[in-house]
C-alpha atoms as an extended CHARMM CRD file, in Angstrom:
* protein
*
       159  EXT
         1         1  UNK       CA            105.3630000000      143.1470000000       56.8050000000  PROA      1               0.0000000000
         2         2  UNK       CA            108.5760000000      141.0400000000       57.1160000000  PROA      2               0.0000000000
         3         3  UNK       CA            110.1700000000      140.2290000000       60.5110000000  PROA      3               0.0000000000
         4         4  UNK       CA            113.3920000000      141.3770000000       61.5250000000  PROA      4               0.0000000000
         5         5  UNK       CA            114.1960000000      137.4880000000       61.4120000000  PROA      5               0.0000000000
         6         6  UNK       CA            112.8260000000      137.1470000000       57.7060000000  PROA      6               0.0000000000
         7         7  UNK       CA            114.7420000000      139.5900000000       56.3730000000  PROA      7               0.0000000000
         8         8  UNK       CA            118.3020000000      138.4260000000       58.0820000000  PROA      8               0.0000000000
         9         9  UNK       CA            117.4650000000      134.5790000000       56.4240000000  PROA      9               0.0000000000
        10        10  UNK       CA            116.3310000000      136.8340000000       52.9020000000  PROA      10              0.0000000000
        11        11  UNK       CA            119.9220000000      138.7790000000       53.2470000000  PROA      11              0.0000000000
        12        12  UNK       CA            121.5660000000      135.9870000000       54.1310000000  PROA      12              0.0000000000
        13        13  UNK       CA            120.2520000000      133.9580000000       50.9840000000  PROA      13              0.0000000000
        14        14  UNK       CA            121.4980000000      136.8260000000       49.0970000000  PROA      14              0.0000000000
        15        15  UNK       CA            124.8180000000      136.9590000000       50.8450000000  PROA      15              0.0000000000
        16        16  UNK       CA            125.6250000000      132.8570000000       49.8600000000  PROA      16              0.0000000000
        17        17  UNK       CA            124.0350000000      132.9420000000       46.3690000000  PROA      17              0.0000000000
        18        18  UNK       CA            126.5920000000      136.0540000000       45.6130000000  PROA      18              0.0000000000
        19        19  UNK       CA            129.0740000000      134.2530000000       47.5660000000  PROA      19              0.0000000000
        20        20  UNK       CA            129.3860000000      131.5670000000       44.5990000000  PROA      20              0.0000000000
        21        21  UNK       CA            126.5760000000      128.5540000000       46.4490000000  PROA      21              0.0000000000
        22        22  UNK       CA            124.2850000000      128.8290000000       42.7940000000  PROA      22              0.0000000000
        23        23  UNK       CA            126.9550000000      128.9880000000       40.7180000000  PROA      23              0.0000000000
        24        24  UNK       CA            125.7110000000      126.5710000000       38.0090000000  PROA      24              0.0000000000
        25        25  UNK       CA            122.4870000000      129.0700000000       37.8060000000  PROA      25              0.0000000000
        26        26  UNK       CA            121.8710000000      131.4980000000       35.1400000000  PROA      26              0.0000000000
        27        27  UNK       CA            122.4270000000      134.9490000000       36.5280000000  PROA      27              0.0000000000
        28        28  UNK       CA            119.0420000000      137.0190000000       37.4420000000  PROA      28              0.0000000000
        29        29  UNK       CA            118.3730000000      139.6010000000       39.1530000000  PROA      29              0.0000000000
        30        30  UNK       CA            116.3690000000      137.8320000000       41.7000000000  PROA      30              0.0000000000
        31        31  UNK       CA            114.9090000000      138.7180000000       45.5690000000  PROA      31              0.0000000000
        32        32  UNK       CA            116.6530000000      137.1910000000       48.0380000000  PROA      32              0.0000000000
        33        33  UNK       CA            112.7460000000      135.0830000000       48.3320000000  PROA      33              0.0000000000
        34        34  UNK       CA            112.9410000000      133.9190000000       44.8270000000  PROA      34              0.0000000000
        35        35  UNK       CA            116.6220000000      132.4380000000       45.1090000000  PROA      35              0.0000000000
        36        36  UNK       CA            115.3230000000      130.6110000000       48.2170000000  PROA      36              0.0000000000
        37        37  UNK       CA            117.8950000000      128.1990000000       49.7290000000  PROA      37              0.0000000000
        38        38  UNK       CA            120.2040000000      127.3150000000       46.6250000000  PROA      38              0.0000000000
        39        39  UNK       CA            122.6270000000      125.1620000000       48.2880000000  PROA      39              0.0000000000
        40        40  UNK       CA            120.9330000000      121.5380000000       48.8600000000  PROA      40              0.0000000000
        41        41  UNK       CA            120.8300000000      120.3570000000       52.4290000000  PROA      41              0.0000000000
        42        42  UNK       CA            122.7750000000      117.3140000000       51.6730000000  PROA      42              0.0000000000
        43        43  UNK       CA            125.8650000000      116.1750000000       49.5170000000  PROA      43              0.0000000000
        44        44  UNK       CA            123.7820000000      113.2090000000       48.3650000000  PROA      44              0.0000000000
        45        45  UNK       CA            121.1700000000      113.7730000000       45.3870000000  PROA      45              0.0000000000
        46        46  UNK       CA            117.0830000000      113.5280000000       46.7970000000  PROA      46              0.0000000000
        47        47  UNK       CA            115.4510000000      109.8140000000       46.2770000000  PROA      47              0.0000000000
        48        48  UNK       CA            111.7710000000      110.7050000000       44.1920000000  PROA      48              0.0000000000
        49        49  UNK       CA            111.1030000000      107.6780000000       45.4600000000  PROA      49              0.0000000000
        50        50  UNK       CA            111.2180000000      108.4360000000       49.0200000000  PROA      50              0.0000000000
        51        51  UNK       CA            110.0980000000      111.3690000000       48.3820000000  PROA      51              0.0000000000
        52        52  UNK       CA            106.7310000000      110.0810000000       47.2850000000  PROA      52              0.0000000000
        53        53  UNK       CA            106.3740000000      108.2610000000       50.0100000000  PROA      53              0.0000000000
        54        54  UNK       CA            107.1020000000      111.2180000000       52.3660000000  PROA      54              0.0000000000
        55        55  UNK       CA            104.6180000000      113.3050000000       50.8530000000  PROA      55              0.0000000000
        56        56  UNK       CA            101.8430000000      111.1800000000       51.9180000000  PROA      56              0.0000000000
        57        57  UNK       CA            103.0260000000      110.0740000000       55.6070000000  PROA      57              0.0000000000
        58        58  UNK       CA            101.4010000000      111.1950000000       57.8140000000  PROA      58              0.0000000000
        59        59  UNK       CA            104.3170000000      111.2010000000       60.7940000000  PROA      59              0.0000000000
        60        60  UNK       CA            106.4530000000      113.0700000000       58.2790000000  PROA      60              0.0000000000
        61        61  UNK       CA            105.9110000000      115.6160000000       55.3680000000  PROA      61              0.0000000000
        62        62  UNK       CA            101.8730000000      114.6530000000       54.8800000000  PROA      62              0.0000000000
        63        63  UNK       CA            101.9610000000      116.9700000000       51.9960000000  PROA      63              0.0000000000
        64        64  UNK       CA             98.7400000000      115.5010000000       51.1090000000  PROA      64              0.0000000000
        65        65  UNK       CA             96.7630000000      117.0360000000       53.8520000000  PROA      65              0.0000000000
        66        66  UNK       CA             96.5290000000      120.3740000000       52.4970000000  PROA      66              0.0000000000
        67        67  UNK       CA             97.9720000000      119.8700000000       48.6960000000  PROA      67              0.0000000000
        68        68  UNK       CA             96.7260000000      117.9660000000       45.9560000000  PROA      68              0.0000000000
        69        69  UNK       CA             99.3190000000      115.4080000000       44.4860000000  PROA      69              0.0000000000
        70        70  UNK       CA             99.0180000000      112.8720000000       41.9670000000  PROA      70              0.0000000000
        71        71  UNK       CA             99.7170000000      110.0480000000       44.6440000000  PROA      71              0.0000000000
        72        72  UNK       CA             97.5960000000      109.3360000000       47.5570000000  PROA      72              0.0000000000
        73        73  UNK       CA             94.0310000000      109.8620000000       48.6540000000  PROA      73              0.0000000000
        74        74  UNK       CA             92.3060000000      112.1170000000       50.8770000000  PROA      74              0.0000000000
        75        75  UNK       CA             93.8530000000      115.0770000000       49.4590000000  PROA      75              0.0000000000
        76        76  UNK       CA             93.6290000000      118.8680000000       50.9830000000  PROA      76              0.0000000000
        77        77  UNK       CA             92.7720000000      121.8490000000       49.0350000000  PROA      77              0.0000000000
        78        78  UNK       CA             93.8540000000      124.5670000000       51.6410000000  PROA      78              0.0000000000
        79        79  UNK       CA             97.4190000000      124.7580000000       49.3190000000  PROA      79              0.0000000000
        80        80  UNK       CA             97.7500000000      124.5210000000       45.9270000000  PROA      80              0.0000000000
        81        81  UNK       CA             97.4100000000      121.7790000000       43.4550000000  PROA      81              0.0000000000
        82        82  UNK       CA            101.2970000000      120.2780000000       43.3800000000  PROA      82              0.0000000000
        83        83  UNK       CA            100.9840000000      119.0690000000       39.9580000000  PROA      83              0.0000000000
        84        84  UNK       CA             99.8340000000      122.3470000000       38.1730000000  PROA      84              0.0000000000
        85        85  UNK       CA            101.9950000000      124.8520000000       40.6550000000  PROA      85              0.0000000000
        86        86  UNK       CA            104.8800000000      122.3450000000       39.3870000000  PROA      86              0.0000000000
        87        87  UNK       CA            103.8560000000      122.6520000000       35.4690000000  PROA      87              0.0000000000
        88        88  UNK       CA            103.1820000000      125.9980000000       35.4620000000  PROA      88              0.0000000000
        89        89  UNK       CA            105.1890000000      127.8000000000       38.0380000000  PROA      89              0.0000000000
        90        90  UNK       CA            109.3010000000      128.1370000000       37.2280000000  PROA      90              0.0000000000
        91        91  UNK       CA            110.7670000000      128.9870000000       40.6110000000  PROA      91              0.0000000000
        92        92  UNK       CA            113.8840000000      127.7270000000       41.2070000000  PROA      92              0.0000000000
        93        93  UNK       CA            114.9420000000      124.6410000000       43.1900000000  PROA      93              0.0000000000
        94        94  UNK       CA            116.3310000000      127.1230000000       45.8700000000  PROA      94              0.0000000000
        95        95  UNK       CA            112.3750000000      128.3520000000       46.2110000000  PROA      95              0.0000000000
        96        96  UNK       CA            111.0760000000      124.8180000000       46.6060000000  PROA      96              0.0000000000
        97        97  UNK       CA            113.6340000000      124.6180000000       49.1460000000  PROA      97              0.0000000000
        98        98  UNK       CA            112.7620000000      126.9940000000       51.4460000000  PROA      98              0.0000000000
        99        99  UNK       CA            108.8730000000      126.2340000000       51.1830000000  PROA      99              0.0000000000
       100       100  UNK       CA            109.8300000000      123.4410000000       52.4890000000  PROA      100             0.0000000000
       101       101  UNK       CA            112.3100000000      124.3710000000       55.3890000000  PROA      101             0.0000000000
       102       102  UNK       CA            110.4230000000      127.4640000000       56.3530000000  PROA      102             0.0000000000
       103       103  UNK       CA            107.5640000000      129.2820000000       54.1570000000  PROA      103             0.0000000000
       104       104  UNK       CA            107.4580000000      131.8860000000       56.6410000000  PROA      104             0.0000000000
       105       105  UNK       CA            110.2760000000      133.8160000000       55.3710000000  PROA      105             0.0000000000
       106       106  UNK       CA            108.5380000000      135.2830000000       52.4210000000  PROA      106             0.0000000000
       107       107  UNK       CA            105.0270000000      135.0150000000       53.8090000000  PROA      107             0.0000000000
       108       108  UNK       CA            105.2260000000      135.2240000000       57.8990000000  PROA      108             0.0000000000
       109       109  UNK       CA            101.0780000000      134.9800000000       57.8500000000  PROA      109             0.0000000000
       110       110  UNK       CA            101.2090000000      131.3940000000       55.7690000000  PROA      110             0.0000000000
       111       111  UNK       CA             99.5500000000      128.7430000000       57.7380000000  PROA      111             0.0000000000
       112       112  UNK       CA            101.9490000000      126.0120000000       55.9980000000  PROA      112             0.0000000000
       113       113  UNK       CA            104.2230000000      124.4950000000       58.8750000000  PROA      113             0.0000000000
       114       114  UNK       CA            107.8750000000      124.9860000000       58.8250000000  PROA      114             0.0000000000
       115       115  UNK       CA            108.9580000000      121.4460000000       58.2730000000  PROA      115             0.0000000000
       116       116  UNK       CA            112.9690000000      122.1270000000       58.8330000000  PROA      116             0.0000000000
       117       117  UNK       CA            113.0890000000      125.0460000000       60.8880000000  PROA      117             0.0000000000
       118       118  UNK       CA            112.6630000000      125.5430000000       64.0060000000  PROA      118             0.0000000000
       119       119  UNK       CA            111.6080000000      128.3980000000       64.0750000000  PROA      119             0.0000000000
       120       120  UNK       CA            107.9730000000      130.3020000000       64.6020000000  PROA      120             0.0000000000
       121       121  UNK       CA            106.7490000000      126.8480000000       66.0790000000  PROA      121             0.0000000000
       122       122  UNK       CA            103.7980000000      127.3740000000       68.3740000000  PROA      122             0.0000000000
       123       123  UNK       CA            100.9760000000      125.0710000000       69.9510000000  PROA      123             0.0000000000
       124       124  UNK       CA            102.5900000000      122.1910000000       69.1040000000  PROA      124             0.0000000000
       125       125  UNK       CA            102.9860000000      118.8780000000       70.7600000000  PROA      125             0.0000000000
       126       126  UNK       CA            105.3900000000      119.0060000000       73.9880000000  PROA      126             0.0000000000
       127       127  UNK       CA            106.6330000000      116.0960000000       72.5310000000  PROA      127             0.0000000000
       128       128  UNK       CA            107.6460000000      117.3510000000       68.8390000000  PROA      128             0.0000000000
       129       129  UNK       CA            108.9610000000      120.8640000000       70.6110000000  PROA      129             0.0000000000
       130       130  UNK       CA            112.3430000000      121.6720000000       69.5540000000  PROA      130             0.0000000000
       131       131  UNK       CA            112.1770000000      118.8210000000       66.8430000000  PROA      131             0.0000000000
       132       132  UNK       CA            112.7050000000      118.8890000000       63.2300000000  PROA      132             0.0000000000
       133       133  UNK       CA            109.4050000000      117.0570000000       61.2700000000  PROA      133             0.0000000000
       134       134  UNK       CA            112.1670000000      116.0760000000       58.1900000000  PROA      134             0.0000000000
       135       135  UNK       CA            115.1860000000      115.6630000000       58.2600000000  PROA      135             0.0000000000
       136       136  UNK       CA            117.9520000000      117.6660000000       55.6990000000  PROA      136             0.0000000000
       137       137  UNK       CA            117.5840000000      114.2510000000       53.2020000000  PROA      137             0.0000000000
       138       138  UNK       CA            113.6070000000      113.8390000000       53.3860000000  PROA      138             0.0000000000
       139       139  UNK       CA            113.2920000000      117.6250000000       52.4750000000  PROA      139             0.0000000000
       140       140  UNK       CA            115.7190000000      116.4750000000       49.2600000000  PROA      140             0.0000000000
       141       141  UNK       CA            113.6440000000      113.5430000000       48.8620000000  PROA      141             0.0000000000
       142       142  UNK       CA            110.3750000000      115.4840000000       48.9030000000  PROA      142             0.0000000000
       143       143  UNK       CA            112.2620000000      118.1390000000       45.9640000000  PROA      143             0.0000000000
       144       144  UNK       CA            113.0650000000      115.3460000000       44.1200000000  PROA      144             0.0000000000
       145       145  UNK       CA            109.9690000000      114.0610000000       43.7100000000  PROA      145             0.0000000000
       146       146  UNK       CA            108.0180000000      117.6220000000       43.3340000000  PROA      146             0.0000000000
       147       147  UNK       CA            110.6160000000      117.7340000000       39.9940000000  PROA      147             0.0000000000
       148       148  UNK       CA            108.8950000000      114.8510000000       38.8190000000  PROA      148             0.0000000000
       149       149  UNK       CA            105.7370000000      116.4170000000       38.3230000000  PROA      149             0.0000000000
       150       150  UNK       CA            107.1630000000      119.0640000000       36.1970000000  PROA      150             0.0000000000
       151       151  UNK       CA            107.1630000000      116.4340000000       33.3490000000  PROA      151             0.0000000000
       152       152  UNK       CA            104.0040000000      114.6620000000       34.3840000000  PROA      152             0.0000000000
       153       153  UNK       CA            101.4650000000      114.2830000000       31.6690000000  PROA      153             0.0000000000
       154       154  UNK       CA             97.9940000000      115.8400000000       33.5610000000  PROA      154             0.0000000000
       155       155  UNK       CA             96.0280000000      113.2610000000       31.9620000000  PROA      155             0.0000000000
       156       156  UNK       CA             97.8400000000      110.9140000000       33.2880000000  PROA      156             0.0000000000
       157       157  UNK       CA             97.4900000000      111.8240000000       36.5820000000  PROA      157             0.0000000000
       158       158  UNK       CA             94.8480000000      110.3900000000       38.6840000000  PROA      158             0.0000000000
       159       159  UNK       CA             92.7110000000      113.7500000000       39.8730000000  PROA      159             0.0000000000
């Protein structure tokens, strides 16, 4: 069962995707969960590069720990595999997006972290309280690179 909160962000997605934010997307009739968070979090276009990196440090995204990714070691297997959700899933960017910033708003009982939001923290550190773990260009950076592996030859990943 959604939260009260989860479904002001879901009809607030709505609200901004109707309000023109996706224009340059196809039209759909899509939940307010599938549209996600259309509208990137910066005006400047997400560095795969960075992104990379982000997705394997541990101070910052540490994607790694629970997903498996074609970069890195030591990966997690409590999430799914990054490379074949990327190849065979076609969610939008928006959806990618708001995995990112918060998965709780289309699944409150995930155990994924909201790595944007602030919101539905609990026993965390004092110190990271109130505290953002990426910033609005690492969570482009870390979409950026995810893309990438929607082209990636599987056999030419390292598994």
């Amino acid at each position: 069962m959604k939260s009260g909160l989860s479904r002001s962000l879901a009809v607030l997605a709505a609200m901004l995707l109707t309000a023109g934010c996706a224009a340059n997307q196809p039209e759909q009739e899509l939940s307010a969960e599938e549209i996600g968070i259309a509208t990137p979090l910066t005006d400047k276009p997400g560095d795969p590069v960075n992104g990379a990196k982000l997705v394997t440090t541990r101070s910052k995204g540490n994607c790694i720990a629970c997903h498996w990714m074609p970069i890195g070691t030591f990966h997690g297997s409590a999430g799914p595999n990054m490379l074949d959700a990327m190849q065979h899933n076609e969610r939008s960017v928006g959806w990618i997006r708001q995995k990112i910033v918060n998965p709780k708003v289309d699944n409150p009982d995930t155990v994924m972290f909201t790595f944007y939001s602030n919101e539905g923290k609990s026993n965390i550190r004092k110190d990271w309280q109130g505290k953002r773990v990426l910033e609005a260009q690492e969570v482009e950076d870390i979409i950026a690179y995810l893309l990438t592996l929607r082209n990636m030859k599987p056999e030419t990943a390292q598994q």
